[in-house]
N, C-alpha and C positions, 0 to 999 in steps of 0.2 A: 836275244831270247834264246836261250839252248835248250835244247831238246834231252827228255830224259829216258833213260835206256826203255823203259812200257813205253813210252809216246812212239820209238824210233820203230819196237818189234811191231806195235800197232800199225802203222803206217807201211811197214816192210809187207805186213800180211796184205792188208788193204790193198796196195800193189799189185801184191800176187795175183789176186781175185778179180784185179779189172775194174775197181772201184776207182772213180775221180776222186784221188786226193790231193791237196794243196798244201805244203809244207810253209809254213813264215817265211818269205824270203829274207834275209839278213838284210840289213838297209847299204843301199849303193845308192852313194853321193852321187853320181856323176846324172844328169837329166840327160835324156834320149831323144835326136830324134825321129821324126817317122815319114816315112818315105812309100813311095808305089814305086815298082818300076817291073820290066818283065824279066825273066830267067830265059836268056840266048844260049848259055853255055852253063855245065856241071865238068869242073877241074876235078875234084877228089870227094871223097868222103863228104869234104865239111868246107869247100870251098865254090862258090860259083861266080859267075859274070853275066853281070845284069844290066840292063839299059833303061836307063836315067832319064829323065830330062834335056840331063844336063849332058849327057850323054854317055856310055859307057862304063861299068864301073866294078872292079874285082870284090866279090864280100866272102867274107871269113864268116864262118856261124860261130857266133860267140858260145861260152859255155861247156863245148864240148871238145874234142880231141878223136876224128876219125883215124882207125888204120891208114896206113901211107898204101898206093898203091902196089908197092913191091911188098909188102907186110901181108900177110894171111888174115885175111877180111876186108881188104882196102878194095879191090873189086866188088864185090857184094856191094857194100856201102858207097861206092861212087854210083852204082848200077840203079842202088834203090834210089840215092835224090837226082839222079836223071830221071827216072823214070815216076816219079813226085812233081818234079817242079820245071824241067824243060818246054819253054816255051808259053809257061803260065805266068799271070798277075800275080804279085808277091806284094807282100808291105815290109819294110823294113825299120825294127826298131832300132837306129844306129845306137853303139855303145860308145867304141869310141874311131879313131882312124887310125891306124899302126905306123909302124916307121916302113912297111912295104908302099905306104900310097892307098892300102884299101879298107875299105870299111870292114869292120867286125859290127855282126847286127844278128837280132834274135830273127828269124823268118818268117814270116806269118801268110801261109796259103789259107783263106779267109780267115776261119776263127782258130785253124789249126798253128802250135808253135812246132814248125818241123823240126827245128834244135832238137827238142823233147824228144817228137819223134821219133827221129832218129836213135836216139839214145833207148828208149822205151822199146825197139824192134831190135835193141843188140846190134846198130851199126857204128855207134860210137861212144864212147869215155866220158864221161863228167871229168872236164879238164878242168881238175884240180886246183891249178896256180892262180888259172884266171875266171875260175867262179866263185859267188859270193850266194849262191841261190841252192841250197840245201835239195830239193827237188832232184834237180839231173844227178845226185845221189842216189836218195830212194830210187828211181827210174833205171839208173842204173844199176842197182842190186836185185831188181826185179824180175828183170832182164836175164840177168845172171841167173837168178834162181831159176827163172821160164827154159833155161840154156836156149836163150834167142839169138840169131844171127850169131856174131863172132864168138860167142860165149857156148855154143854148141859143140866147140872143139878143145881141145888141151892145149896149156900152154903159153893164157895169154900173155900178151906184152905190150905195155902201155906205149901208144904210139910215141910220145915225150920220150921216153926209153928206147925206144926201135932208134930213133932217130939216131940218139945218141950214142945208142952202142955202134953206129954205124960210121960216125966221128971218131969213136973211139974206144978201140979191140979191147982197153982195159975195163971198159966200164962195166960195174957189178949192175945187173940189172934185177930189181926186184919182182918178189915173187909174191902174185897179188891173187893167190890160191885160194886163203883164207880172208881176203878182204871183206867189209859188210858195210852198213851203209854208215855206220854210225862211225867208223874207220874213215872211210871217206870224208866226210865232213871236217873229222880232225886236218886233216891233210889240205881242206881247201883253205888256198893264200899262204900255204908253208912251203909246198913244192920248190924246190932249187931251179932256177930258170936254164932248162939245156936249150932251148930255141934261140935260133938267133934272130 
């Protein structure tokens, strides 16, 4: 289902204004599944470690792409989901399991999705390559407009990008000044993969 330019500025506004909206998520084959366990540790932005059952376990928040901690906003945003989710009951919608060993999972402090969150308060990116959910779009141009969290300063740079130029002094990194949501969207599952 693709969205057309009045649906997307509708929705952008809606945003703005703090209204619950919900965009069609684009359909993802892969089923989910769903987990309890508690939040012991907050690693970055967009990563923590959790305790299982089963016991122990790293999870990545799918969908999004926080600042790195040496990156300008990556304190902020490791600060906010410590200070969200340390030491609380979490449910976990696993997506899938990475070549690290850990799960990538949407968050769920009760009926909140902290992904979004996160994204919606300007502490992280609608990670482009690996979203399929039009949403942490909108959320994240919202964001942008609100100039929340990282978006409050000049100069961003997509954390994928930081990384990379960090790998490597030649890389052109782009300039995401003029991005919008409907930009975005284009971009998700196109993204060139710099993570290793």
């Amino acid at each position: 289902m693709g969205l057309t330019a009045p649906s997307i500025v509708a929705l952008r506004l809606a945003a703005c204004i703090g209204l619950s909206v919900v965009v069609p998520s684009f359909a993802f084959a892969q089923a989910s599944a769903r987990l309890s366990a508690v939040v012991i540790s907050v690693l970055d932005g967009d990563t923590i470690k959790v305790q299982l059952e089963s016991g122990p376990m790293m999870v990545r928040l799918a969908n999004i792409d926080a600042p790195e901690l040496g990156q300008a906003g990556g304190g902020a945003a490791a600060r906010a989901l410590h200070g969200r989710l340390l030491a609380r009951e979490v449910t976990l919608d696993v997506v899938t399991k990475d070549g690290q060993e850990q799960l990538v999972a949407v968050v769920w402090l009760g009926e909140e999705n902290v992904n979004a969150w996160l994204v919606k308060q300007g502490h992280a990116w609608a990670y482009r390559q690996f979203t399929q959910d039009a949403n942490y779009c909108v959320w994240e141009n919202a964001a942008r407009a609100l100039r929340r969290g990282l978006w409050a300063e000049a100069g961003w740079m997509a954390p994928w990008e930081w990384r990379q130029s960090k790998r490597d002094a030649s890389f052109f990194v782009s300039d995401y000044s003029r991005i919008s949501t409907a930009g975005c969207i284009r971009e998700m599952g196109k993204a060139q993969v710099f993570d290793d």
